[in-house]
C-alpha positions in Angstrom: 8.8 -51.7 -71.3 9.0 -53.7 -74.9 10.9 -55.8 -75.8 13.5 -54.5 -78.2 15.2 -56.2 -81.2 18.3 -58.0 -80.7 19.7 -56.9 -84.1 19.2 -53.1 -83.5 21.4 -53.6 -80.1 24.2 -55.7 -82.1 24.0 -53.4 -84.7 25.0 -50.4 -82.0 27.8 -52.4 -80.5 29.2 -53.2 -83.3 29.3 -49.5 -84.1 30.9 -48.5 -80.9 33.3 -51.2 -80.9 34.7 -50.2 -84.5 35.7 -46.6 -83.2 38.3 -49.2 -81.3 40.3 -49.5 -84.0 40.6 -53.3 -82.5 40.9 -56.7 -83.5 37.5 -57.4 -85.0 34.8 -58.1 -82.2 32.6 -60.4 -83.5 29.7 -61.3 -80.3 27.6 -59.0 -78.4 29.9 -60.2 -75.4 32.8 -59.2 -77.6 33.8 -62.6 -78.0 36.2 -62.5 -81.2 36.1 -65.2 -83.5 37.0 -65.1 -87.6 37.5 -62.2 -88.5 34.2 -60.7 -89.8 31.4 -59.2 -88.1 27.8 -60.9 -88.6 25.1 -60.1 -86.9 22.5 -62.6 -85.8 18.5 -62.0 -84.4 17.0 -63.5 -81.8 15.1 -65.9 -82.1 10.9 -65.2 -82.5 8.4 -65.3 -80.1 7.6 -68.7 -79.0 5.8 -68.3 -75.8 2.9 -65.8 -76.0 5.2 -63.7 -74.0 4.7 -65.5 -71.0 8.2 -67.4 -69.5 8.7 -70.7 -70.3 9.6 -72.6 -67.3 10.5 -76.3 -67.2 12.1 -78.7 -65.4 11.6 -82.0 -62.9 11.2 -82.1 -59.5 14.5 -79.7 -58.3 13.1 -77.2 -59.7 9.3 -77.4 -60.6 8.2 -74.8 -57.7 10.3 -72.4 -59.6 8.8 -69.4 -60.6 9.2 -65.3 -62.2 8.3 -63.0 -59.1 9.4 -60.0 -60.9 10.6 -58.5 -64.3 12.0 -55.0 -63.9 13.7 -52.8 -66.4 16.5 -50.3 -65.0 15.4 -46.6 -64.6 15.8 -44.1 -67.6 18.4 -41.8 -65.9 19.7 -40.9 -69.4 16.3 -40.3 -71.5 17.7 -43.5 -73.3 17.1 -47.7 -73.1 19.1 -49.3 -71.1 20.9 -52.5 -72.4 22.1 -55.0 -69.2 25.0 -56.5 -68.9 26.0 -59.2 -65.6 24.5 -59.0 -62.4 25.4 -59.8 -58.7 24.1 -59.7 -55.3 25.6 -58.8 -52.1 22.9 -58.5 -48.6 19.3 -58.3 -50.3 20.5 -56.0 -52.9 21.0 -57.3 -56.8 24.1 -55.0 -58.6 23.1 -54.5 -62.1 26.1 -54.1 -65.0 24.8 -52.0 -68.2 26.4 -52.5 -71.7 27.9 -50.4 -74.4 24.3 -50.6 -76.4 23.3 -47.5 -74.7 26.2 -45.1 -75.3 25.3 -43.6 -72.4 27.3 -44.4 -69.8 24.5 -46.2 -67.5 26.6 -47.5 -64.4 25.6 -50.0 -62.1 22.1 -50.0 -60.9 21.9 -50.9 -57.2 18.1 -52.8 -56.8 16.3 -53.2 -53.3 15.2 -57.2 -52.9 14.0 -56.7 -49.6 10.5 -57.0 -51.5 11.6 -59.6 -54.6 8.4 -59.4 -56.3 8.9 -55.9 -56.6 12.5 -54.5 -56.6 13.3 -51.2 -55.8 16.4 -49.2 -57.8 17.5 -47.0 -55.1 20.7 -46.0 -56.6 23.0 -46.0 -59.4 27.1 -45.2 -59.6 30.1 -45.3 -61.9 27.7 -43.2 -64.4 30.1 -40.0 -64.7 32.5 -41.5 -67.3 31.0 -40.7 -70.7 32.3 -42.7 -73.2 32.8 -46.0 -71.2 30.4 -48.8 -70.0 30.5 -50.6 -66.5 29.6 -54.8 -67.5 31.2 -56.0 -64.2 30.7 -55.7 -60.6 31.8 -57.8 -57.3 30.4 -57.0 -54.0 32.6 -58.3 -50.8 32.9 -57.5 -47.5 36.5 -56.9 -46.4 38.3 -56.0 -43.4 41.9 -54.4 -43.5 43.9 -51.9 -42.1 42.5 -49.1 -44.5 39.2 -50.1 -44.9 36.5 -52.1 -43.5 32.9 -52.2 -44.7 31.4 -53.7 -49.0 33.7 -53.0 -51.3 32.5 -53.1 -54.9 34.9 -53.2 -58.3 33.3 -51.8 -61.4 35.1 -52.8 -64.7 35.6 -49.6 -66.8 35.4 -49.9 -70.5 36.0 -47.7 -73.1 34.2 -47.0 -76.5 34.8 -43.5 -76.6 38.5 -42.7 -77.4 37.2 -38.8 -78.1 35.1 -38.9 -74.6 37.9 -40.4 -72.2 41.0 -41.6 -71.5 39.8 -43.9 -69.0 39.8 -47.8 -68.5 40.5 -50.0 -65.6 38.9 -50.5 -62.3 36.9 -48.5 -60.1 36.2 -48.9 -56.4 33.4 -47.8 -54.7 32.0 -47.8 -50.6 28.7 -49.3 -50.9 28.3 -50.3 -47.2 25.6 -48.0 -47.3 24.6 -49.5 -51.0 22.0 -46.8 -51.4 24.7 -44.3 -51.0 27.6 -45.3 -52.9 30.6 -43.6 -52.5 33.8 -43.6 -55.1 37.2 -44.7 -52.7 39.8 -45.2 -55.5 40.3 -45.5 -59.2 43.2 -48.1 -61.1 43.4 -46.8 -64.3 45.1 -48.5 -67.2 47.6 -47.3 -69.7 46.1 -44.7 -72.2 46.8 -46.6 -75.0 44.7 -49.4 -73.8 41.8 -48.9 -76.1 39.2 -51.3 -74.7 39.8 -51.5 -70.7 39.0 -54.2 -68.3 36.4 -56.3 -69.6 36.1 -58.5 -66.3 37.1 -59.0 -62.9 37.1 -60.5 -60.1 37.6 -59.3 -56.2 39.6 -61.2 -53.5 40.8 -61.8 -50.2 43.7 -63.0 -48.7 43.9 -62.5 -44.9 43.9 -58.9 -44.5 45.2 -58.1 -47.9 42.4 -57.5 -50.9 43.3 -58.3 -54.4 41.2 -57.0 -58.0 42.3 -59.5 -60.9 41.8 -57.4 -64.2 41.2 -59.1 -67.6 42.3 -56.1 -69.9 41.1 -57.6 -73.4 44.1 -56.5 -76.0 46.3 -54.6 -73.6 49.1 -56.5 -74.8 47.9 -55.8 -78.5 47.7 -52.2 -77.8 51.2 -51.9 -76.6 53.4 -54.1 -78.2 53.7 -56.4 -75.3 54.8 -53.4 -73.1 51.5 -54.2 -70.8 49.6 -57.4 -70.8 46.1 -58.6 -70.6 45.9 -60.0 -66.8 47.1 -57.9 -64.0 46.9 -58.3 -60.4 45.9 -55.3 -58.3 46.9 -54.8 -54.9 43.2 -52.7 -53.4 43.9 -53.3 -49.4 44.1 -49.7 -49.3 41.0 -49.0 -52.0 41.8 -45.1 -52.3 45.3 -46.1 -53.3 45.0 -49.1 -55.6 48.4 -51.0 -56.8 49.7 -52.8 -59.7 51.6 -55.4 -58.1 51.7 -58.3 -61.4 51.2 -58.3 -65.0 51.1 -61.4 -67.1 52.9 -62.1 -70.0 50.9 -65.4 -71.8 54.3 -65.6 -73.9 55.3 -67.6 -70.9 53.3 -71.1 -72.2 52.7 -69.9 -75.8 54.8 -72.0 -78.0 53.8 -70.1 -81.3 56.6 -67.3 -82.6 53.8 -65.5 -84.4 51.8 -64.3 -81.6 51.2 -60.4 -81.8 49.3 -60.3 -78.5 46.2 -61.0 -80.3 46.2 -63.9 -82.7 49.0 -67.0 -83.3 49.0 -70.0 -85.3 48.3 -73.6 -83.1 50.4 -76.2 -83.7 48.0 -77.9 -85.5 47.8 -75.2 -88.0 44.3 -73.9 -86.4 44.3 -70.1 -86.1 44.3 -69.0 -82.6 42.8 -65.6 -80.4 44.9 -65.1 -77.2 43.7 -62.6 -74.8 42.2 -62.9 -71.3 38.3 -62.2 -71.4 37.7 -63.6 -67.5 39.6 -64.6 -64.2 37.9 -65.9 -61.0 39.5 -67.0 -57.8 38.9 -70.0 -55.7 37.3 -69.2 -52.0 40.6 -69.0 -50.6 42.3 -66.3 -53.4 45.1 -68.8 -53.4 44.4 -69.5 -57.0 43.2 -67.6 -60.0 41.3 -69.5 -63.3 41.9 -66.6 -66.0 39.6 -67.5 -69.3 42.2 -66.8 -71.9 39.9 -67.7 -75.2 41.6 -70.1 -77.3 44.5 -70.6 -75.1 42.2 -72.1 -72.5 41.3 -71.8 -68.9 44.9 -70.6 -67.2 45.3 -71.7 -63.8 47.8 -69.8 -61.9 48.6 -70.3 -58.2 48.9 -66.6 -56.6 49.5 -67.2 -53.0 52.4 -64.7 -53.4 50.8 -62.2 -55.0 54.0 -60.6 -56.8 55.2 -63.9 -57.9 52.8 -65.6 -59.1 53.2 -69.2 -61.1 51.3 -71.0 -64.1 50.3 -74.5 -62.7 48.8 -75.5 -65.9 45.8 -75.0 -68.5 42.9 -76.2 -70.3 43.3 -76.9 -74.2 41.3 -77.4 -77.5 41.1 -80.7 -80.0 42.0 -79.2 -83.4 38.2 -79.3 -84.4 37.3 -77.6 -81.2 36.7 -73.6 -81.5 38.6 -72.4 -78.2 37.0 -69.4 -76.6 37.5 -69.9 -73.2 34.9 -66.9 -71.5 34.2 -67.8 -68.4 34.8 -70.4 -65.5 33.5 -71.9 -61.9 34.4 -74.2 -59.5 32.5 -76.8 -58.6 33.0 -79.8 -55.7 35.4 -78.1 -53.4 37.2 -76.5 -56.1 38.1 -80.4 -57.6 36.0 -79.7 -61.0 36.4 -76.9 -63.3 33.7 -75.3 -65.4 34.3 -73.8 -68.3 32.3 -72.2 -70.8 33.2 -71.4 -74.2 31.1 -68.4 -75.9 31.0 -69.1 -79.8 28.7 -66.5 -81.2 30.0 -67.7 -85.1 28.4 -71.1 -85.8 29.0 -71.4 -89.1 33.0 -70.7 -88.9 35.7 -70.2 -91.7 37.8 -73.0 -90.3 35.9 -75.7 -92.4 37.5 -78.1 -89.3 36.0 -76.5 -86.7 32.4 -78.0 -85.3 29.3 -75.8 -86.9 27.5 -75.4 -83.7 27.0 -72.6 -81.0 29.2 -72.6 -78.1 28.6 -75.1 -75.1 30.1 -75.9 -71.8 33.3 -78.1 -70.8 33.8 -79.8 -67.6 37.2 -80.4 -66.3 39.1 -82.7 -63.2 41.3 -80.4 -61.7 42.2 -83.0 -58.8 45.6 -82.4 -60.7 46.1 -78.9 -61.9 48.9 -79.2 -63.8 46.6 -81.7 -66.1 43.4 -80.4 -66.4 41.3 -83.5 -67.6 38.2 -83.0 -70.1 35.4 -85.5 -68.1 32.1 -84.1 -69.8 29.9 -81.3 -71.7 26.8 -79.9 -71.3 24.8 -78.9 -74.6 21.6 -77.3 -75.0 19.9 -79.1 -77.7 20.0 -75.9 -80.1 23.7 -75.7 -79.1 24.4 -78.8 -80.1 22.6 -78.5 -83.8 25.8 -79.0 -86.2 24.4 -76.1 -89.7 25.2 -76.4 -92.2 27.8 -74.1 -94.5 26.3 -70.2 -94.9 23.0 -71.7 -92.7 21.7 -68.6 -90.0 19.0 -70.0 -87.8 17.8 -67.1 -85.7 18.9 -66.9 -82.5 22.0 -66.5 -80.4 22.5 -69.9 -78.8 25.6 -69.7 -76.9 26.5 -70.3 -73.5 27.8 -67.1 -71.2 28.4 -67.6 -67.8 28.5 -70.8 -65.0 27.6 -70.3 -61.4 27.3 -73.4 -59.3 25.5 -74.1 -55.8 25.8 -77.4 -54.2 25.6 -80.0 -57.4 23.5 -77.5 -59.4 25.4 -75.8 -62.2 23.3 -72.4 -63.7 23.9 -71.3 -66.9 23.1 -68.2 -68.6 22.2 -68.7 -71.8 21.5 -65.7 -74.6 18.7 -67.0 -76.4 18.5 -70.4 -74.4 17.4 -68.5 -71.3 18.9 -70.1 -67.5 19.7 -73.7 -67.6 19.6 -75.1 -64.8 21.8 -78.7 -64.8 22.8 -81.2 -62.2 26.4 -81.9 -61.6 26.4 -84.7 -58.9 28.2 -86.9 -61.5 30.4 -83.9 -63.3 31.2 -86.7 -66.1 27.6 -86.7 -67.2 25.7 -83.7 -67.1 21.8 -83.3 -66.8 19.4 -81.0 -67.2 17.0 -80.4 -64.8 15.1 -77.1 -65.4 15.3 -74.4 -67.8 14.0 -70.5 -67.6 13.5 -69.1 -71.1 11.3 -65.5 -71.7 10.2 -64.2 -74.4 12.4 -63.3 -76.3 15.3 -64.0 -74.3 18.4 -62.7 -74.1 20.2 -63.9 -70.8 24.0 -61.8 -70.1 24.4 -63.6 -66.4 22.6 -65.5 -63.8 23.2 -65.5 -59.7 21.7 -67.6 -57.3 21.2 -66.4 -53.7 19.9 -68.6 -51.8 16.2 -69.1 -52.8 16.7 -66.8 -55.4 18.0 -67.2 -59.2 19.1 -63.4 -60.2 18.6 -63.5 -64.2 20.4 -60.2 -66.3 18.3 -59.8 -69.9 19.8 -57.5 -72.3 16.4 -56.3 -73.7 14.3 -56.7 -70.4 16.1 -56.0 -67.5 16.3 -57.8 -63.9 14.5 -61.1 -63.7 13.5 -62.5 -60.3 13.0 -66.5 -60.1 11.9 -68.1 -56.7 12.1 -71.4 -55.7 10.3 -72.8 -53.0 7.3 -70.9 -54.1 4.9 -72.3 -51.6 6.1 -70.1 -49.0 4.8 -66.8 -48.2 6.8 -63.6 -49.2 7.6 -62.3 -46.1 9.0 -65.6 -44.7 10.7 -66.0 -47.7 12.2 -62.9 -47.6 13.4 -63.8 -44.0 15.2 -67.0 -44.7 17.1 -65.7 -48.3 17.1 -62.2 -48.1 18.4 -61.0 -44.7 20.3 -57.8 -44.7 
């Protein structure tokens, strides 16, 4: 399959995103940022097409097994969007770039040099796109088996009515099986953007980052809801955050406010994650920072504190991860706009914060990781091709990966949180990372243009006993 040209996929989603009628999405993860729409290409071929894989001696057995690009269901590309694996199989998001309504793709890993699509669901709601999915295993009084939540977004107001959550039986993952729908207001014009699945006891939560649900109704319905899915063919509202509630600004329309350092601010939850116990949620609020709330009691949940910006600091808070017993917090901020209109704002591509959270209430900023294109400060009206801004943290032991749009996976060690280092880097050619899993052995990579990437480590072992150790079913 070629590669295809990161401005033609921009280009599309910029397209379908304007028939939102929303705040101005300005990044292909529809990060927003000024207020104008620029476009950016990747960066040209650097590699001979071959991957680029470095790093010391963590990762230097690392290696691509397998490159495959999802099925053509539609008689269209497909554009990727995150991935996630569950029991050998990887769960493939697919983006708006399509217009197609491509679902999740559902890949076989029993064989990880050669992965197998064997199925594909959520792909009967034209007009939307499906970039999320979470895989558990959950036990309750209405359900026991792998329980999957698909985000539902819309670009389509003519094609559907539909945004929210969908929940799907994929015990048999081959043979998916729709359980339950949560739908969102109509008026909701975008949907959930990102989510993330829970449990607590016998009780299974979905936390929903609606992007703009608070714009779209006046404040009637907010961005970050809590959905009660122990029963997954009746699925529950049971909270709905108001950010109002630690927002200091009077001008705040659900969408933008003014800081009180005069920088102009975005509000509006992109992310949320949970730590292992579901006993508290990290919600990636963009410029008002990482929000940590404690919802042990569901219904009643309360804001223990958040993360904040310096006045030069563009906020963008996308995404988060825990890291050393949920004592460090990763967060990652995804500036597609390097060059901003805030003249005090840095002139660089977004990077990742680390955070003490020994103290919740008082999040305290102890390091950053930068790639070194990341880190280049432009200069006024200056384009460099590329898209050099970090997505999405997942963290194993003291390794933190990174996906990393143009940058590839960036692999970085974490044993001393306060001072970050790189030890290996994946980067194909071109690149264009969405997300990154690790299971076990394995480094799952999602590339817009290209598909599912497969990166081993401990490549000196055979397949087979490989595949026994990291990819039992």
């Amino acid at each position: 399959m070629p590669h295809k040209n990161m401005r033609k996929v921009c280009m599309a989603m910029v397209a379908a995103l304007m028939l939102l009628s929303a705040p101005v999405a300005q990044a292909c993860g529809l990060g927003i940022e000024s207020g104008k729409w620029e476009a950016v290409e990747t960066a040209p071929e650097q590699f001979g097409g071959v991957p680029l894989i470095e790093g010391d001696k963590n990762v230097n057995n690392l290696k691509e097994v397998a490159s495959v690009y999802p099925e053509e269901h539609k008689g269209v590309s497909v554009t990727t969007a995150d991935v996630f694996a569950h029991k050998g199989y990887a769960y493939l998001g697919t983006h708006v770039g399509s217009h197609s309504n491509e679902g999740v793709r559902v890949f076989d890993l029993s064989h990880p040099e050669d992965p197998q699509e064997v199925s594909v669901f959520a792909n009967d709601l034209p007009g939307t796109w499906q970039e999320k999915v979470i895989v558990k295993s959950v036990n309750t009084p209405h359900f026991k088996g792998d329980l999957a939540a698909v985000s539902v977004q819309k670009y389509r107001q003519d094609q559907t009515k539909s945004g929210g959550v969908l929940l799907y039986d994929v015990s048999n993952p081959e043979e998916p099986e729709q359980l339950g729908f949560w739908e969102l207001p109509e008026e909701v014009r975008t949907g959930t953007h990102e989510l993330y699945l829970t449990q607590q006891g016998n009780r299974v939560l979905v936390l929903a980052a609606n992007i703009y649900a608070d714009y779209y109704t006046d404040a009637e319905f907010h961005d970050f809801a809590i959905v009660d899915v122990t029963n997954p063919s009746e699925p529950e509202m049971v909270y709905n955050w108001d950010p109002r509630e630690i927002l200091t600004a009077e001008d705040y329309d659900g969408y933008t406010y003014t800081d009180e350092e005069g920088a102009q601010r975005y509000a509006f939850a992109h992310s949320v994650i949970t730590d292992q116990t579901g006993q508290y949620a990290y919600i990636s609020f963009w410029d008002l920072g990482t929000v940590i709330m404690d919802i042990s009691e569901p219904e009643s949940p309360e804001v223990v504190g958040h993360t904040q910006f310096e006045r030069h600091v563009q906020g963008a808070a996308h995404s988060a991860a825990l890291a050393k017993g949920g004592t460090v917090l990763i967060e990652t901020r995804e500036v597609f706009n390097p060059d901003p209109h805030d003249e005090q704002f840095e002139r660089g591509w977004g990077y990742t914060r680390i955070f003490d959270i020994k103290d919740k209430s008082n999040p305290k900023l102890i390091g950053d990781f930068r790639t070194m294109n990341s880190m280049i400060q432009i200069e006024a009206g200056e384009r460099e091709p590329g898209t050099f801004t970090v997505h999405d943290p997942k963290v194993r032991g003291n390794t933190l990966y990174l996906s990393h749009y143009t940058d590839g996976v960036r692999m970085v060690d974490i044993t001393d949180p306060s001072n970050p280092v790189e030890v290996g880097s994946y980067v194909s050619d071109p690149a264009l990372v969405w997300g990154v899993f690790v299971d076990r052995q394995y480094i799952l990579a999602s590339d817009m243009n290209d598909g599912l990437k497969v990166l081993l480590n401990n490549a000196g072992q055979s397949s087979s006993s490989r595949h026994d150790v990291a990819m039992t079913k």
